[in-house]
SEVO-126960 format. One record per residue (C-alpha): residue number from 0; residue in one letter; x, y, z. Coordinates in steps of 0.02 Angstrom, whole numbers, padded with zeros to 5 digits, always signed. Each point is the difference from the previous one (the first is absolute). Layout:
node nr->NUM&rest->A&x->X&y->Y&z->Z .
...
This chain:
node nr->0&rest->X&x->-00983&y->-00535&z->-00934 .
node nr->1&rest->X&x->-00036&y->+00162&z->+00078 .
node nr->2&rest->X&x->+00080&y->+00100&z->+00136 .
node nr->3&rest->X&x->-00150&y->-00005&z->+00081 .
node nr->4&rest->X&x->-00030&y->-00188&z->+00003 .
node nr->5&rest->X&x->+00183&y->-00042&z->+00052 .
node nr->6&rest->X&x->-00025&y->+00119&z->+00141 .
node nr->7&rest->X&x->-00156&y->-00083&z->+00055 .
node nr->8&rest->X&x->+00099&y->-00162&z->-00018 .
node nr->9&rest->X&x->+00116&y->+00067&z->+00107 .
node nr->10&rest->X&x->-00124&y->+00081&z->+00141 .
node nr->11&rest->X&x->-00084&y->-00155&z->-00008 .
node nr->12&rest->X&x->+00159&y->-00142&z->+00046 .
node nr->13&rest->X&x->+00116&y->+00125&z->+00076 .
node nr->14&rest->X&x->+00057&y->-00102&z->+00168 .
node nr->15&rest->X&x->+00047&y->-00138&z->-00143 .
node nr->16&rest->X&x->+00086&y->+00103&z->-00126 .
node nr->17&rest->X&x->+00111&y->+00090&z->+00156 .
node nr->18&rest->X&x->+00039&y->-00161&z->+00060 .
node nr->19&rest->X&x->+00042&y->-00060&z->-00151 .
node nr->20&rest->X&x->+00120&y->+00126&z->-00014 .
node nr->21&rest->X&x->+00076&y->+00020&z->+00169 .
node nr->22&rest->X&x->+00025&y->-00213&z->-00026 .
node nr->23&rest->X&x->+00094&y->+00065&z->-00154 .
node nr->24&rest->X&x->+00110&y->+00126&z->+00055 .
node nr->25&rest->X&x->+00029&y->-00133&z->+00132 .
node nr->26&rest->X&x->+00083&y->-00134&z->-00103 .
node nr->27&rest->X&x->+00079&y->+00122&z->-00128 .
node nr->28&rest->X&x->+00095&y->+00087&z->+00162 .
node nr->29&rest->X&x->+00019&y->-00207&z->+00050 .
node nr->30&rest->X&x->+00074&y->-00081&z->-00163 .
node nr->31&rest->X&x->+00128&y->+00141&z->+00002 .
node nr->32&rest->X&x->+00038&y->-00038&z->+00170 .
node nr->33&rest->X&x->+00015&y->-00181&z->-00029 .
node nr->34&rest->X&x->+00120&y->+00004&z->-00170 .
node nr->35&rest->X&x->+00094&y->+00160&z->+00009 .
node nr->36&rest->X&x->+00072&y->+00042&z->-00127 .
node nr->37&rest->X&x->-00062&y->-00147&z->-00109 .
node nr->38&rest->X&x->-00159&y->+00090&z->+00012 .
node nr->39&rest->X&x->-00090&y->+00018&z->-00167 .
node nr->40&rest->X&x->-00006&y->+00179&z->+00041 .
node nr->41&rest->X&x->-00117&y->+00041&z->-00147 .
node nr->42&rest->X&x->-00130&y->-00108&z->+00062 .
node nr->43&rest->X&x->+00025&y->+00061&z->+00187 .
node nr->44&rest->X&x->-00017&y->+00174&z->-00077 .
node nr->45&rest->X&x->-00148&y->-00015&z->-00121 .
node nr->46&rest->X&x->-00101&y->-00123&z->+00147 .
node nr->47&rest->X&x->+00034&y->+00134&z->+00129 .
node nr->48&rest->X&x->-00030&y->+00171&z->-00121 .
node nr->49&rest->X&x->-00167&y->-00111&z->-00027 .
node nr->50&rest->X&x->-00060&y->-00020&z->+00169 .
node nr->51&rest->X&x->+00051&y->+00189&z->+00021 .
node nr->52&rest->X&x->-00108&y->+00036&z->-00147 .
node nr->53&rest->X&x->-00144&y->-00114&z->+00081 .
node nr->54&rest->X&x->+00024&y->+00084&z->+00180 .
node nr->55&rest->X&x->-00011&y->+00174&z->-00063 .
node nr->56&rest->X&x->-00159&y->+00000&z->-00079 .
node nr->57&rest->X&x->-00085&y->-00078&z->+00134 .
node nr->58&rest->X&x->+00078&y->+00123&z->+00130 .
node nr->59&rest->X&x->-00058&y->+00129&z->-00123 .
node nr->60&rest->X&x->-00181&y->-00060&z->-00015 .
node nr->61&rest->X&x->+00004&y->+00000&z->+00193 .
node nr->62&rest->X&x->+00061&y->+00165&z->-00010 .
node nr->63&rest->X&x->+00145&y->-00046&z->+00116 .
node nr->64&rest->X&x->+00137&y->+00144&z->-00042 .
node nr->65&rest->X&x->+00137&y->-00072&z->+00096 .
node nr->66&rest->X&x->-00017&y->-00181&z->-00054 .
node nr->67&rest->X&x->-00021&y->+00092&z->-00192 .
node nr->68&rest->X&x->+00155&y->+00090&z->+00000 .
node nr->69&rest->X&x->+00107&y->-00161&z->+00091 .
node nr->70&rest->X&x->-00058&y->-00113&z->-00134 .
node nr->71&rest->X&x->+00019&y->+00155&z->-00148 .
node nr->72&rest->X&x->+00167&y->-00003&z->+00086 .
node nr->73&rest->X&x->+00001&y->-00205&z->-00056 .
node nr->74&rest->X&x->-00040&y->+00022&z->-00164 .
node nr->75&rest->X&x->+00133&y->+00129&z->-00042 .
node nr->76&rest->X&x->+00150&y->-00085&z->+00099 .
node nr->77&rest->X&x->-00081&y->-00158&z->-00106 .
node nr->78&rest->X&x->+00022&y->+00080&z->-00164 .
node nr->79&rest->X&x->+00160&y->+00055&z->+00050 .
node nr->80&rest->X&x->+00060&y->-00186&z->+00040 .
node nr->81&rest->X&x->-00058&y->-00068&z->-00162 .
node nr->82&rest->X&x->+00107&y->+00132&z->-00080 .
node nr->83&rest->X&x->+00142&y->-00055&z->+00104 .
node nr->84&rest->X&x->-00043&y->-00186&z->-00003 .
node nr->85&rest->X&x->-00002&y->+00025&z->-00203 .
node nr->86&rest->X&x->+00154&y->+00084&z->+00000 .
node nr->87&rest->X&x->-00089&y->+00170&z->-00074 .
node nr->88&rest->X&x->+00076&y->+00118&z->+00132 .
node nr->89&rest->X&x->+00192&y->-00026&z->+00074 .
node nr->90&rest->X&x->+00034&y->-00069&z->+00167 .
């Protein structure tokens, strides 16, 4: 599939797909909240890097710099966790 046809996708059900991933970031934020540190932290990590992911390229197709670069901001603190969460990087 083209760029150009998942951008069109995008354009065309954005109020869904930002819902969808504010309702994300929601629950990952929530389950961690909930279990502490019995958290499966990977899965927090990945669901929430994924809604980032989701969040940024609609704020980007809107052309929304600050929502861009808070949800750019997402991704990398995302990747970061996974590192963490998969022991890659040190505590």
């Amino acid at each position: 599939m083209s760029l150009i046809k998942v951008n069109a996708f995008i354009f065309s059900n954005m109020k869904v797909l930002e819902m969808t991933g504010v309702v994300m970031r929601i629950f990952s934020f929530a389950l961690v909240s909930w279990l502490g540190p019995q958290s499966p932290f990977m899965f927090v990590w990945i669901f929430n890097t994924s809604d980032a992911v989701l969040l940024t390229w609609c704020a980007a197709l809107r052309k929304d710099a600050a929502y861009t670069l808070l949800n750019a901001f997402w991704i990398l603190i995302g990747v970061v966790g996974m590192a963490r969460a998969g022991r890659l990087i040190g505590y």
